[in-house]
C-alpha positions as CSV (number, residue, x, y, z in Angstrom):
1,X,0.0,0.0,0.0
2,X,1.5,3.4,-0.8
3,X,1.4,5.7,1.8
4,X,1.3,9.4,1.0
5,X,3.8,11.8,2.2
6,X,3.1,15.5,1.6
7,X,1.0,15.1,-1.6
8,X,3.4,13.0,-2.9
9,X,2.8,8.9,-3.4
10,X,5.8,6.8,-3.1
11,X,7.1,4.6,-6.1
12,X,7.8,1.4,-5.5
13,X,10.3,0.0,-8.2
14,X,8.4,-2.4,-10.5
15,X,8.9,-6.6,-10.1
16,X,11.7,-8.0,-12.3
17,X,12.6,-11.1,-12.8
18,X,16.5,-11.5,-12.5
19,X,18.3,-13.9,-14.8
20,X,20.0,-15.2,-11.3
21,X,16.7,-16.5,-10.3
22,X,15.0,-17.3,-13.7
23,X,18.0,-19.7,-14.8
24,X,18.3,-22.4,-12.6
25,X,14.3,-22.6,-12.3
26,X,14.4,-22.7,-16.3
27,X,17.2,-25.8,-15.5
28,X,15.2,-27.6,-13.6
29,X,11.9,-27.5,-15.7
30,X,13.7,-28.6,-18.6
31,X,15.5,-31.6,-16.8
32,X,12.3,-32.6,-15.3
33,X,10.4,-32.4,-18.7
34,X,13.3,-34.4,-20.1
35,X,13.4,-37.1,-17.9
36,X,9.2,-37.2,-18.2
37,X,9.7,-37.3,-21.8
38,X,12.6,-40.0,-21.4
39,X,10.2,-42.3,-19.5
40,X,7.5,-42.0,-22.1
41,X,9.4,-42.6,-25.5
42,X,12.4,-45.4,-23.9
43,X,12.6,-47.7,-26.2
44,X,11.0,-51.5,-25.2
45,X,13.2,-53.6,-25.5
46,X,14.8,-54.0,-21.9
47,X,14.8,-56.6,-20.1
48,X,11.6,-58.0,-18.6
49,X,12.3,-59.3,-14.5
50,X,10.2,-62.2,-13.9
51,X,9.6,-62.9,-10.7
52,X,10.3,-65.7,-8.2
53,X,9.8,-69.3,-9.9
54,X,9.3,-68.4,-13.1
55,X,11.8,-70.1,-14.1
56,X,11.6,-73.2,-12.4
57,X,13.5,-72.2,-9.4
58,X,12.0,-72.2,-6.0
59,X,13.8,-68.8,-4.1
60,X,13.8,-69.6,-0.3
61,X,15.3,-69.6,3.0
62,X,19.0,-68.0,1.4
63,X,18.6,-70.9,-1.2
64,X,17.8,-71.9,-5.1
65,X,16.3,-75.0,-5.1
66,X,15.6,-76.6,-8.7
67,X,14.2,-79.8,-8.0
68,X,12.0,-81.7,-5.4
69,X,14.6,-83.6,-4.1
70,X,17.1,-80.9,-2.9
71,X,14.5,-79.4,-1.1
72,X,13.6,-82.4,0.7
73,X,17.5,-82.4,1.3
74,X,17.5,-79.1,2.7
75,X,14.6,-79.7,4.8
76,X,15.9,-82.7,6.2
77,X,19.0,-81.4,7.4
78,X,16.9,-78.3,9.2
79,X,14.6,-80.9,10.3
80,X,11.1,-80.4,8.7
81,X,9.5,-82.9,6.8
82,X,8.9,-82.3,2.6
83,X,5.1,-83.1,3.0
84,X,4.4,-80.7,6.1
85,X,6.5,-78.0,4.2
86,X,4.0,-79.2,1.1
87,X,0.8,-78.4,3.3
88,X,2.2,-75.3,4.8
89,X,3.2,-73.9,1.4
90,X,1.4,-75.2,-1.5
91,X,2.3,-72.0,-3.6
92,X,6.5,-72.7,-3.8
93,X,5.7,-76.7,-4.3
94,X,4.3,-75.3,-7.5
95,X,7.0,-73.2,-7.8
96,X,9.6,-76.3,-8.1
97,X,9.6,-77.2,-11.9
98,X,8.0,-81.2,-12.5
99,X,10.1,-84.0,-12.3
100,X,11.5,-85.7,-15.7
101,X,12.5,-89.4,-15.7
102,X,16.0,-90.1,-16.2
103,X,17.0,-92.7,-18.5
């Protein structure tokens, strides 16, 4: 608010915008946009993660198990039994990839 001082109104110098502020926000609008733009256009073709037993490898306890019987191994050494580890966790038995016969 301009307060008058004998008739006379005092001027208040108009708002500029210095170069020293303006710059570095200008920076950072265009690296934003850039990496927005970046994420939109990537191209495709990067490797897809699958996730846990995918591919036929059961993730658990600090170990890879590829087959039924190394997890029976492993259980038998912690002392568990395959078929209550079966019960308890139906979702990594499926996990495990199926048996083949051997010659």
């Amino acid at each position: 608010m301009a307060t008058v001082v004998s008739g006379q109104q005092s001027k208040q110098p108009p708002f500029v915008l210095r170069p020293r502020f303006l710059v570095p926000f200008a920076i950072a609008v265009v690296v934003l946009l850039g990496a927005a733009v970046y994420g939109m256009v990537r191209p495709h073709n990067h490797v897809q993660l699958s996730g846990p037993g995918a591919t036929g490898k059961l993730h658990w306890s600090n170990g890879v198990f590829t087959s039924k019987a190394e997890l029976k191994a492993w259980l038998h050494v912690h002392g568990k039994s395959y078929s209550a580890f079966a019960k308890a966790h139906p979702a990594a038995v499926r996990m495990l990839p199926a048996e083949t016969a051997k010659p």
